[in-house]
N, CA, C and O atoms as a Tinker XYZ file with bonds, in Angstrom:
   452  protein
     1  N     -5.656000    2.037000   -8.866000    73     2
     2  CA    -6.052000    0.784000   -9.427000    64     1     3
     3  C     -7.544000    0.628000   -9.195000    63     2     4     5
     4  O     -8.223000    0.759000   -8.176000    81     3
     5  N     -7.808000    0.350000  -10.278000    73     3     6
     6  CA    -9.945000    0.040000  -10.262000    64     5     7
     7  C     -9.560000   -1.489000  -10.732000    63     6     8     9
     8  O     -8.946000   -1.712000  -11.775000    81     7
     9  N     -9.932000   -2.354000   -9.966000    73     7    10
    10  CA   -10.053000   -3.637000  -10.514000    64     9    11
    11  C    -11.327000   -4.037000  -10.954000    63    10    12    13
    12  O    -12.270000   -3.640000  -10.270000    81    11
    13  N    -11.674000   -5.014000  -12.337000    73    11    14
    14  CA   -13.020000   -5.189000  -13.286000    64    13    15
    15  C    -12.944000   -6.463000  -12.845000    63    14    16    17
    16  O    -11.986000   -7.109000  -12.421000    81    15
    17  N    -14.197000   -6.767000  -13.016000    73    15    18
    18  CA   -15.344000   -7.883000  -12.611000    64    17    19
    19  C    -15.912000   -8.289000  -13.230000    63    18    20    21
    20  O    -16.866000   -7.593000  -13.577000    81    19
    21  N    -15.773000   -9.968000  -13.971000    73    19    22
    22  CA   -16.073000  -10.707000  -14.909000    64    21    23
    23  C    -17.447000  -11.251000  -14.605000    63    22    24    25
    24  O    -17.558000  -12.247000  -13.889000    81    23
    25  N    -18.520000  -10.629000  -15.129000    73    23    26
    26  CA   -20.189000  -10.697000  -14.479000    64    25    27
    27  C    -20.615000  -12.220000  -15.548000    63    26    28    29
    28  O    -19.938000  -12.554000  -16.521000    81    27
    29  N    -21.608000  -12.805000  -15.165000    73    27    30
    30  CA   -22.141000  -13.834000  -15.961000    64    29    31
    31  C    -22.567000  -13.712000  -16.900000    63    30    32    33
    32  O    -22.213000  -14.701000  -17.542000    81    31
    33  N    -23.285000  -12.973000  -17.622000    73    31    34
    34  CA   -23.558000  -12.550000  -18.724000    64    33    35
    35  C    -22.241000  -11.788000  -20.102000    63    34    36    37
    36  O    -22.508000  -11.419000  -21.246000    81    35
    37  N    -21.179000  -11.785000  -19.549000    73    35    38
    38  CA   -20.054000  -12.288000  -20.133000    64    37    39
    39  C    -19.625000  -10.464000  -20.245000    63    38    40    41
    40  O    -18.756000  -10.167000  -21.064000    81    39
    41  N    -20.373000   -9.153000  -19.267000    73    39    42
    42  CA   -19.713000   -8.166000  -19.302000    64    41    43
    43  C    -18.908000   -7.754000  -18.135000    63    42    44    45
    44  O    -18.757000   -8.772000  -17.458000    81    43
    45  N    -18.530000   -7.116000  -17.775000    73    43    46
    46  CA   -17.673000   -6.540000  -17.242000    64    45    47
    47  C    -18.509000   -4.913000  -15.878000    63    46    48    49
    48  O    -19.257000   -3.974000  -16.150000    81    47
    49  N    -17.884000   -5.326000  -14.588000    73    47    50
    50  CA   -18.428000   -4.175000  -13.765000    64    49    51
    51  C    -16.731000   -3.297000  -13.061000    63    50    52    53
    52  O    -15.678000   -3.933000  -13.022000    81    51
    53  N    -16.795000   -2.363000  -12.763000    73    51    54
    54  CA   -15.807000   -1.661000  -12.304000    64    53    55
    55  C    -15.915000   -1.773000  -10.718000    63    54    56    57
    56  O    -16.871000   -1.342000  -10.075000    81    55
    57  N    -14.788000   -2.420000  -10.168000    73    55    58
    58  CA   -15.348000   -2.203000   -8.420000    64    57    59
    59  C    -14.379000   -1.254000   -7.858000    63    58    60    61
    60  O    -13.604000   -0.791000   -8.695000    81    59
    61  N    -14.222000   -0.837000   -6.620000    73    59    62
    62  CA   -13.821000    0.019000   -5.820000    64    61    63
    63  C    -12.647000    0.746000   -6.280000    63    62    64    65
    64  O    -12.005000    0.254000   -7.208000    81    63
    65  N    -12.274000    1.853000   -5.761000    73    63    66
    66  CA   -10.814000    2.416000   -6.380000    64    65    67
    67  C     -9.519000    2.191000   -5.102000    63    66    68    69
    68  O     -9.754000    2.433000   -3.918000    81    67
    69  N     -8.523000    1.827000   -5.465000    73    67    70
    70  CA    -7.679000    1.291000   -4.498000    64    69    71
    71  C     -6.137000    2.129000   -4.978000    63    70    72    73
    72  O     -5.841000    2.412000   -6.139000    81    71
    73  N     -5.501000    2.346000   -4.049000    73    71    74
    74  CA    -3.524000    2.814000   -4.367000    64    73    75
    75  C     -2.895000    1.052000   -3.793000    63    74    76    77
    76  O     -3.268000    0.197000   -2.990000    81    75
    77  N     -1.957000    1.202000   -4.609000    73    75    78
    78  CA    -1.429000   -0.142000   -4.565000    64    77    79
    79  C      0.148000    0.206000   -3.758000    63    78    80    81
    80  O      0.833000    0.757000   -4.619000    81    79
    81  N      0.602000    0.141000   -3.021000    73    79    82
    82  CA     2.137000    0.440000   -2.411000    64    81    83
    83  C      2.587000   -0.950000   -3.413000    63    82    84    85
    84  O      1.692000   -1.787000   -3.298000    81    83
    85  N      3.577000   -1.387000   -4.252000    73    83    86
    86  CA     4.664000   -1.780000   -4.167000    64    85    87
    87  C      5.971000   -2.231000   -3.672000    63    86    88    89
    88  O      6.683000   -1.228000   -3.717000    81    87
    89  N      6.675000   -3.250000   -3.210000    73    87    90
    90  CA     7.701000   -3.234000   -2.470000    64    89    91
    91  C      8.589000   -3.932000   -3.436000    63    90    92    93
    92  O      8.041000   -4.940000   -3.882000    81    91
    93  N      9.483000   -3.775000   -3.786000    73    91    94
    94  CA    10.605000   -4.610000   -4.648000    64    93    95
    95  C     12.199000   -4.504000   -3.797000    63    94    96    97
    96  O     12.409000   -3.413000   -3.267000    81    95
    97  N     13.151000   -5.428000   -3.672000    73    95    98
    98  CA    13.999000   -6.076000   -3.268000    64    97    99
    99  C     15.075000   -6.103000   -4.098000    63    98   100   101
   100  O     15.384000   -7.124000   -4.712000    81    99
   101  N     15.916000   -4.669000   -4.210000    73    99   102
   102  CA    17.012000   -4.558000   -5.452000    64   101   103
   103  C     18.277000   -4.446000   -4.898000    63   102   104   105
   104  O     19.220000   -4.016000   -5.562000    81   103
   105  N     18.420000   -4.907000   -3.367000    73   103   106
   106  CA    19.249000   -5.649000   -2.534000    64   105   107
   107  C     20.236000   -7.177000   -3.054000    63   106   108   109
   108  O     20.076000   -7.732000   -4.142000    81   107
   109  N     20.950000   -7.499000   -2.285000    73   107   110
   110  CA    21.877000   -8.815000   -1.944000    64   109   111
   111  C     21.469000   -9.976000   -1.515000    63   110   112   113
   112  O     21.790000  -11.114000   -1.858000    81   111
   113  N     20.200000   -9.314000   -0.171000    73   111   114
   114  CA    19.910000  -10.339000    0.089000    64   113   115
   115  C     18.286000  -10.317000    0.938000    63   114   116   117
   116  O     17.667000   -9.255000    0.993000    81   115
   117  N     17.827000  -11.349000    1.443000    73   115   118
   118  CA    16.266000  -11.084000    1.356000    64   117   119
   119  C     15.627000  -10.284000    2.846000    63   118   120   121
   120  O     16.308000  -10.245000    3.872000    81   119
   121  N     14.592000   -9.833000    2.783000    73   119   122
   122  CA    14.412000   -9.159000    3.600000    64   121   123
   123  C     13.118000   -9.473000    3.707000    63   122   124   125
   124  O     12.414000   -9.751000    2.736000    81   123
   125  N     12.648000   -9.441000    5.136000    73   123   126
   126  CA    11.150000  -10.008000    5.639000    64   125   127
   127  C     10.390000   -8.422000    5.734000    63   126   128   129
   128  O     10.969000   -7.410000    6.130000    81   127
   129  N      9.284000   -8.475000    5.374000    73   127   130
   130  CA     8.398000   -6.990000    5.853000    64   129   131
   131  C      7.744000   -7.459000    6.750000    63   130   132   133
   132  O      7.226000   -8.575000    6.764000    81   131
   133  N      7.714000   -6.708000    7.514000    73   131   134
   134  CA     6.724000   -7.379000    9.053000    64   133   135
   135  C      5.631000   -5.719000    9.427000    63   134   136   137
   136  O      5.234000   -5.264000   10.499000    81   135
   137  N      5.503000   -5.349000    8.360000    73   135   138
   138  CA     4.332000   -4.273000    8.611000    64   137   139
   139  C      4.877000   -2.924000    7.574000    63   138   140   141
   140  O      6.017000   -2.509000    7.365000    81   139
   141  N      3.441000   -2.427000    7.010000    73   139   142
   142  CA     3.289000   -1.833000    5.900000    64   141   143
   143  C      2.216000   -0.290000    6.354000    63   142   144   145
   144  O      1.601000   -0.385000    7.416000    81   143
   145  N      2.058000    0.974000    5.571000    73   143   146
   146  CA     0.907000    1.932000    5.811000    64   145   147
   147  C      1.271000    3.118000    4.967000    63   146   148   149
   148  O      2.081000    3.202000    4.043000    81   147
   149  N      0.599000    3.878000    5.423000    73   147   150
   150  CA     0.887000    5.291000    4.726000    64   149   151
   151  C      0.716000    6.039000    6.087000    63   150   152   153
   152  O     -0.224000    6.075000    6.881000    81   151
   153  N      2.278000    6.781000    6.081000    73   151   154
   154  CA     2.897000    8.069000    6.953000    64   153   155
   155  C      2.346000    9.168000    7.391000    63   154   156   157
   156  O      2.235000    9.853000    6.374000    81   155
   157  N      2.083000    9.547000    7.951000    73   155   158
   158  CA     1.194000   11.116000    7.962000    64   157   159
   159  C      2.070000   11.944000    8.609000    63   158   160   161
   160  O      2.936000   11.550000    9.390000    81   159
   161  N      1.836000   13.250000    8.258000    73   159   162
   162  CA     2.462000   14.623000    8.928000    64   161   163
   163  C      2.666000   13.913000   10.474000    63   162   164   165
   164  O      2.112000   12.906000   10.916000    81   163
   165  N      3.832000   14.960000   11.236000    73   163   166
   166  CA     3.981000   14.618000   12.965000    64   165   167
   167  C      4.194000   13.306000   12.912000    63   166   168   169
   168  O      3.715000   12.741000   13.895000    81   167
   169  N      4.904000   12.347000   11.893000    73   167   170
   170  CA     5.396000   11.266000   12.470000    64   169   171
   171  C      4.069000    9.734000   12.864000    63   170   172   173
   172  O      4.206000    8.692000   13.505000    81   171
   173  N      3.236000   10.155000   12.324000    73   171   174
   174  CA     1.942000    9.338000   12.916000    64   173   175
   175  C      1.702000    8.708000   11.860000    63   174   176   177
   176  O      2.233000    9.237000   10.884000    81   175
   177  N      0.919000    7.476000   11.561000    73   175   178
   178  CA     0.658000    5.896000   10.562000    64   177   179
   179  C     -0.245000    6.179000   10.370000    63   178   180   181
   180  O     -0.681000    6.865000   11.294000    81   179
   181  N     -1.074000    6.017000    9.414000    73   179   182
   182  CA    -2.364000    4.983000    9.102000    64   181   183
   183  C     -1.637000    3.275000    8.595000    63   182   184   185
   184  O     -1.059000    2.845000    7.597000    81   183
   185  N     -2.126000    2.647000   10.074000    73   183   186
   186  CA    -2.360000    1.519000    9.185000    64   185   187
   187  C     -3.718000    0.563000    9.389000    63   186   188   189
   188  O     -4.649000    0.681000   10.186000    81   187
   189  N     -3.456000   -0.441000    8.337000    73   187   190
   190  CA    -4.475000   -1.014000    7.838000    64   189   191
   191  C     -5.045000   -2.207000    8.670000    63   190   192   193
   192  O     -4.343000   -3.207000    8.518000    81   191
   193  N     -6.063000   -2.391000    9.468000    73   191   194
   194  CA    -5.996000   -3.711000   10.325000    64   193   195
   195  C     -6.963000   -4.670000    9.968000    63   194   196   197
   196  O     -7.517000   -5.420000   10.772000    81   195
   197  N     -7.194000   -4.635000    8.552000    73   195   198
   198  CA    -8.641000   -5.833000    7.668000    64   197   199
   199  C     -8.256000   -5.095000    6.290000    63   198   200   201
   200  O     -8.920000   -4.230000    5.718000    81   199
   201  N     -6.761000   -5.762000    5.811000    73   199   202
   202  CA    -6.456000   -5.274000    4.335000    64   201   203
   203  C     -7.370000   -5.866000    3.189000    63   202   204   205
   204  O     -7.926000   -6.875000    3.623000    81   203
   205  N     -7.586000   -5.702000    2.386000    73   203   206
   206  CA    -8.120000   -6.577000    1.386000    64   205   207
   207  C     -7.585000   -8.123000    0.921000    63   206   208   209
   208  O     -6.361000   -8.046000    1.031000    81   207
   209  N     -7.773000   -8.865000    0.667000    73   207   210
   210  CA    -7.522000  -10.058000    0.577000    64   209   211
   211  C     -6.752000  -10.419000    0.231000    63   210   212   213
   212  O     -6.243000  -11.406000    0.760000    81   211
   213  N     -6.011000   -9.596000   -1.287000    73   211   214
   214  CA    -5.487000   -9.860000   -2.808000    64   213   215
   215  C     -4.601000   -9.424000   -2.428000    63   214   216   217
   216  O     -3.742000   -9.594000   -3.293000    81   215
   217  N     -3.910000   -8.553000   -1.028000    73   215   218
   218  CA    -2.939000   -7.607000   -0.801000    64   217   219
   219  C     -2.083000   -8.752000   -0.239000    63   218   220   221
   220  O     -2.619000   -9.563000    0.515000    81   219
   221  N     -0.771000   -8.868000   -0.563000    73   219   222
   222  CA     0.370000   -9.483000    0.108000    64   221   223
   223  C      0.177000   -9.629000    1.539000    63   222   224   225
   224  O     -0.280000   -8.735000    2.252000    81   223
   225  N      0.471000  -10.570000    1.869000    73   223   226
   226  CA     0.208000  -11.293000    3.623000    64   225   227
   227  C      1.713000  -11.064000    4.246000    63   226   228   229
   228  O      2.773000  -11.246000    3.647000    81   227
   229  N      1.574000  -10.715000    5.305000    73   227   230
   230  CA     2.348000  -10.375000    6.171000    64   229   231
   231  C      2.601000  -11.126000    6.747000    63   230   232   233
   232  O      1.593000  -11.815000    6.593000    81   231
   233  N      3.596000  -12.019000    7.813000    73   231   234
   234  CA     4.943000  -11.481000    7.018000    64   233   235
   235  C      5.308000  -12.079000    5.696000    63   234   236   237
   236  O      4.920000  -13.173000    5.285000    81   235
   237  N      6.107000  -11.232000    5.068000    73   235   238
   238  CA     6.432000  -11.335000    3.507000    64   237   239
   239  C      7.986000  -11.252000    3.154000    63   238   240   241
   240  O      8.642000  -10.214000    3.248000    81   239
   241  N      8.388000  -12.241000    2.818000    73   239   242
   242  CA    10.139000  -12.395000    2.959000    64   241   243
   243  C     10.241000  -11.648000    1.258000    63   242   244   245
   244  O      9.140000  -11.692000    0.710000    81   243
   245  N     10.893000  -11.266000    0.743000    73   243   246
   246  CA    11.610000  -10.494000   -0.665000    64   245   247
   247  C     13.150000  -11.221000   -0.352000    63   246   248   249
   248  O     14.081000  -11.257000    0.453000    81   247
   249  N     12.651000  -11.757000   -1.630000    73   247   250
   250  CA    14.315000  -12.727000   -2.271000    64   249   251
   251  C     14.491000  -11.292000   -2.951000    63   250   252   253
   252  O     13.565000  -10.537000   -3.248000    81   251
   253  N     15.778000  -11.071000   -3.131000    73   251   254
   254  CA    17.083000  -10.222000   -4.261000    64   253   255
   255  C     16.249000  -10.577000   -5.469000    63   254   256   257
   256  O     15.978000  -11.732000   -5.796000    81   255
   257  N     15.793000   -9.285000   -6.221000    73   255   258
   258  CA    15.166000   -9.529000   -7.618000    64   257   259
   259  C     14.187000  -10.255000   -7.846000    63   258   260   261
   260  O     14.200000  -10.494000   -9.054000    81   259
   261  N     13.192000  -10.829000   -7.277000    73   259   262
   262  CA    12.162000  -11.447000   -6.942000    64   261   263
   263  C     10.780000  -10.692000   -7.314000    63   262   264   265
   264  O     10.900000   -9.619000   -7.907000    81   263
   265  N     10.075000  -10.945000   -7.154000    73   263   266
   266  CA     8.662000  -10.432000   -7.529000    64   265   267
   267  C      8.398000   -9.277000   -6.241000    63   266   268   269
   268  O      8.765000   -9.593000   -5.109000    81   267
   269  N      7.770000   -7.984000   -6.474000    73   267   270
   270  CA     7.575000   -7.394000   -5.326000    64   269   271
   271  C      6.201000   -8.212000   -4.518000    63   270   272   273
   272  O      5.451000   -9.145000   -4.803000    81   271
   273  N      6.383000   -7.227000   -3.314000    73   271   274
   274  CA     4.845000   -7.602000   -2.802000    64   273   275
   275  C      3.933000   -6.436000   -2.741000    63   274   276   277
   276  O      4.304000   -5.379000   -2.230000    81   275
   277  N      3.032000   -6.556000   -3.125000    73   275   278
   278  CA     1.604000   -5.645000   -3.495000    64   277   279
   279  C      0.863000   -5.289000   -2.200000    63   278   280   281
   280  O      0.060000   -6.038000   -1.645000    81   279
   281  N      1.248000   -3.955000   -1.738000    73   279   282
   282  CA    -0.173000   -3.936000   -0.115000    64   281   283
   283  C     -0.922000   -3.027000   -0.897000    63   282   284   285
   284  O     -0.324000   -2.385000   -1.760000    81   283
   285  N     -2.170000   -2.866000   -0.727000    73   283   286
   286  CA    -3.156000   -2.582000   -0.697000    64   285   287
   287  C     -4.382000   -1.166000   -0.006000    63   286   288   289
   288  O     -4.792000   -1.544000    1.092000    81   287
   289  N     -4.673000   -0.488000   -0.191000    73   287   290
   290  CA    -5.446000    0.727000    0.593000    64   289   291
   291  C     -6.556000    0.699000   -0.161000    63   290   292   293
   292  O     -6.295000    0.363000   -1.316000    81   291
   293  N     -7.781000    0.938000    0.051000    73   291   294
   294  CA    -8.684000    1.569000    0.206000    64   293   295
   295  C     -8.326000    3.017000   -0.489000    63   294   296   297
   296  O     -7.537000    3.599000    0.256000    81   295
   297  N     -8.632000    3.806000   -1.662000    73   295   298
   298  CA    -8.233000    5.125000   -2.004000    64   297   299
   299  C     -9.518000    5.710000   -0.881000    63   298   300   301
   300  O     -9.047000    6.331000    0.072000    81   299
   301  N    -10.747000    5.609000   -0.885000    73   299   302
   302  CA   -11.421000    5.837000   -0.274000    64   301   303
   303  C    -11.498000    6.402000    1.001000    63   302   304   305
   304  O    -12.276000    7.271000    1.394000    81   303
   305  N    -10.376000    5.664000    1.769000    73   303   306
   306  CA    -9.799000    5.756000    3.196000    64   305   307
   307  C     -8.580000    6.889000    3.397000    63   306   308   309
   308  O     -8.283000    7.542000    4.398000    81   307
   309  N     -7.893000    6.864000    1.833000    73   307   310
   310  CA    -6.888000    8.028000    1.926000    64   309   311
   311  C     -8.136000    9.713000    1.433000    63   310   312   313
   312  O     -7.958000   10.920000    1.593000    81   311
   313  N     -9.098000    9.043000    0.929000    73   311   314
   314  CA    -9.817000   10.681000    0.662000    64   313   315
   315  C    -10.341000   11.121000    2.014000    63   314   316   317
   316  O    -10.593000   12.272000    2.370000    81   315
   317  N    -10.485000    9.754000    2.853000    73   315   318
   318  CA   -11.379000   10.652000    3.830000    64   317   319
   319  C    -10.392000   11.283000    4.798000    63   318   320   321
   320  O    -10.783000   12.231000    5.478000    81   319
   321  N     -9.003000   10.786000    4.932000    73   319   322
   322  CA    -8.032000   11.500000    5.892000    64   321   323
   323  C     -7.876000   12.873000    5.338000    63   322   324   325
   324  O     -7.628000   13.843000    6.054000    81   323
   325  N     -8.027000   12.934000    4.043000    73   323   326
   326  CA    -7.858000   14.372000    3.117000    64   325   327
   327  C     -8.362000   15.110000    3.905000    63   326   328   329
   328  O     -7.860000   15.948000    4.655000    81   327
   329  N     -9.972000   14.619000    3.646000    73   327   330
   330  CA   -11.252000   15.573000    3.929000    64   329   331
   331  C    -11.138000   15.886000    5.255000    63   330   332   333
   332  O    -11.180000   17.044000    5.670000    81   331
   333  N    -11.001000   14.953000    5.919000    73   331   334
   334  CA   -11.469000   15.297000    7.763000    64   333   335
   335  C    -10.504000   15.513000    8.463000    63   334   336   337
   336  O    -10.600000   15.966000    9.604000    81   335
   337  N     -9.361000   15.210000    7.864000    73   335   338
   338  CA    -8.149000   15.775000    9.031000    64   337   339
   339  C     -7.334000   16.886000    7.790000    63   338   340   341
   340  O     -6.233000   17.249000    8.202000    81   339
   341  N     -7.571000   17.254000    6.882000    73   339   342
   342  CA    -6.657000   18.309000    5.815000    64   341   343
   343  C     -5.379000   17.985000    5.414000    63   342   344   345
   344  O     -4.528000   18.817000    5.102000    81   343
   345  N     -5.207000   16.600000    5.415000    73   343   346
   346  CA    -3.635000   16.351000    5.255000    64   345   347
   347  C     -3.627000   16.183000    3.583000    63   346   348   349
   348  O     -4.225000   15.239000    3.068000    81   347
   349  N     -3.033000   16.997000    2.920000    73   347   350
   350  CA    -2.306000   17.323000    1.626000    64   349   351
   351  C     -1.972000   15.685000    1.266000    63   350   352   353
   352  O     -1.335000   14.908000    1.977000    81   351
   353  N     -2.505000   15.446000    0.142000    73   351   354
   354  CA    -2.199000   14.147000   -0.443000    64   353   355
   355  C     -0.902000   13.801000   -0.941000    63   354   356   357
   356  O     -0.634000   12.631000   -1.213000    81   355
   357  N      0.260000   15.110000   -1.139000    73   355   358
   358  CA     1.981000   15.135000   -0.963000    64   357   359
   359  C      2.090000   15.061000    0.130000    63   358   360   361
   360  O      3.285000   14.775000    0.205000    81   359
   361  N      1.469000   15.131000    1.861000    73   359   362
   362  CA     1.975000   14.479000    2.604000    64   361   363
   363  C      1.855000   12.842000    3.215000    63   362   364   365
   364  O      2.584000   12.373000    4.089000    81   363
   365  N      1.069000   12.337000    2.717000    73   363   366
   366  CA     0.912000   11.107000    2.487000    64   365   367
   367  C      1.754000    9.841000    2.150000    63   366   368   369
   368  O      1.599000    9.257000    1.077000    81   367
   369  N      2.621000    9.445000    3.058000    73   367   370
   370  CA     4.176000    8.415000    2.246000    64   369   371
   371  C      3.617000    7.186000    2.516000    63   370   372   373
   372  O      3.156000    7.143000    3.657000    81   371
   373  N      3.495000    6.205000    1.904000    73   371   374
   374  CA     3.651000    4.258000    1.917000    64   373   375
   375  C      4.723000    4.673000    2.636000    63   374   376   377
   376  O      5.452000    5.640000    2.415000    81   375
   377  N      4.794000    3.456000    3.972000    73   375   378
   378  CA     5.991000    2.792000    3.986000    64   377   379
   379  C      5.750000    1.463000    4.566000    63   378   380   381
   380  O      4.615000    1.116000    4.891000    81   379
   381  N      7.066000    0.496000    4.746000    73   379   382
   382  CA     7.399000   -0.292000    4.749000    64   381   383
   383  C      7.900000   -0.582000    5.999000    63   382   384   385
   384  O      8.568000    0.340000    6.466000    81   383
   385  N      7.752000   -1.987000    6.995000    73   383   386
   386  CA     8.725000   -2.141000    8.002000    64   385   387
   387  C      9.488000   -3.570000    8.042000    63   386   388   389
   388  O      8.990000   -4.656000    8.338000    81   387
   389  N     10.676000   -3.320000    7.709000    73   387   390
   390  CA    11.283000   -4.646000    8.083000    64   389   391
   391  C     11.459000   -5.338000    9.621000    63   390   392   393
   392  O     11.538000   -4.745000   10.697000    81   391
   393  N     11.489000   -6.601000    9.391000    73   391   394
   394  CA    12.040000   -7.096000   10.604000    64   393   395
   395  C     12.953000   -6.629000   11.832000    63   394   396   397
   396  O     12.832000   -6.868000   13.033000    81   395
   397  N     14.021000   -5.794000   11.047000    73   395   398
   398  CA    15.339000   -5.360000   11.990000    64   397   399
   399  C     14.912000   -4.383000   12.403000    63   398   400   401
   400  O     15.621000   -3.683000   13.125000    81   399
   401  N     13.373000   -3.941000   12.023000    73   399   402
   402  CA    13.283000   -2.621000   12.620000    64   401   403
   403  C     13.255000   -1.024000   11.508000    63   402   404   405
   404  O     12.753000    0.093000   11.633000    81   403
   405  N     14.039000   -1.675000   10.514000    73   403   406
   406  CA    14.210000   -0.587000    9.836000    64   405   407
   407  C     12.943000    0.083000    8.886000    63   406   408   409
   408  O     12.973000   -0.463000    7.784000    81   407
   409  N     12.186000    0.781000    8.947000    73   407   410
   410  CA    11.474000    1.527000    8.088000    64   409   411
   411  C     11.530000    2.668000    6.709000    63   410   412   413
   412  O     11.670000    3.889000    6.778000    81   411
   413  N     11.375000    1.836000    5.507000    73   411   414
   414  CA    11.643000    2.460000    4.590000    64   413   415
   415  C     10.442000    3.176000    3.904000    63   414   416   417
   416  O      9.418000    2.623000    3.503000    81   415
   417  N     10.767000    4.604000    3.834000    73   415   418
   418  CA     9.751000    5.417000    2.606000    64   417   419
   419  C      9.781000    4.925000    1.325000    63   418   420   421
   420  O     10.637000    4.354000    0.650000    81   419
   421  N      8.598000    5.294000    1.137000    73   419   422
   422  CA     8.263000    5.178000   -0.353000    64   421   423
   423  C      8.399000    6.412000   -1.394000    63   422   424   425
   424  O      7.761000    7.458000   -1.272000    81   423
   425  N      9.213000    6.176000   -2.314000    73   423   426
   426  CA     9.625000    6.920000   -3.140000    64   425   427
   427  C      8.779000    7.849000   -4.025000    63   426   428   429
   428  O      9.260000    8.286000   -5.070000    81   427
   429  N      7.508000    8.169000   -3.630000    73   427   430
   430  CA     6.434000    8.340000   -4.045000    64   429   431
   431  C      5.454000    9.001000   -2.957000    63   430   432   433
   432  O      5.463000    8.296000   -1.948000    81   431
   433  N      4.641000   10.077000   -2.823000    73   431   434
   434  CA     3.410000    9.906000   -1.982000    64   433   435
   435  C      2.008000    9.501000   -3.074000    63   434   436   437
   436  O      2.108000    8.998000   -4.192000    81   435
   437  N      0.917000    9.834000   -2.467000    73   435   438
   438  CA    -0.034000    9.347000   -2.574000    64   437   439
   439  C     -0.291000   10.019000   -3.679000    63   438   440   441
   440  O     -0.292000   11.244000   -3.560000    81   439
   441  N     -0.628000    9.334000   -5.277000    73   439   442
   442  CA    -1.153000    9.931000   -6.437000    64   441   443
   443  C     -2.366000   10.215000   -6.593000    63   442   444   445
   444  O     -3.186000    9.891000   -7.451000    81   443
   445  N     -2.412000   10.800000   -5.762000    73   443   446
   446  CA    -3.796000   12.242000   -5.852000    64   445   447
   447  C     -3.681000   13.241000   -5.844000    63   446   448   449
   448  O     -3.038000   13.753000   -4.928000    81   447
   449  N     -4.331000   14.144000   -7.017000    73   447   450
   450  CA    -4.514000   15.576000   -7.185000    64   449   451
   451  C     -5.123000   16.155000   -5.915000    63   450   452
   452  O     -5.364000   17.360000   -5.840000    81   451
């Protein structure tokens, strides 16, 4: 996601490049997220501790069929784990933490070549 920027002169600027995690709720019943990141090889997190603004606030309850909630990264922050630690952008997972503890992957890793 590149989000555009409505300038005064009535054009348009391109700002930062960002991966958006998704969370949707195709459950019974609602479930609180109480912490979000992307997975790394050996079991170890990146997470985020000054998300961007626009990114869903924590904690975040999901009603059954409800609107997801949107977290937020920095793509920037996933190139530089690329670069400086070599971790393969297929090993890279979003996930999710609920309240009870339970931690769900994301059905997806990180869409980078």
């Amino acid at each position: 996601m590149v989000p555009a920027y409505d300038l005064p002169d009535g054009s348009r600027t391109l700002g930062d490049h960002f991966v958006e995690v998704e969370a949707a709720n195709t459950g019974g019943r609602p479930a609180t997220i109480t912490g979000w990141g992307v997975r790394l090889p050996g079991d170890r997190r990146m997470v985020l501790t000054r998300p961007v603004n626009w990114s869903t606030s924590l904690l975040h309850q999901l009603a059954p069929g409800g609107p997801p909630a949107r977290f937020v990264v920095p793509a920037d922050e996933l190139r530089r784990l690329h670069r400086t630690a070599g971790i393969p952008y297929q090993e890279l997972c979003p996930y999710i933490t609920l309240a009870d503890g339970t931690e769900l992957l994301g059905n997806q890793s990180v869409p980078f070549a």
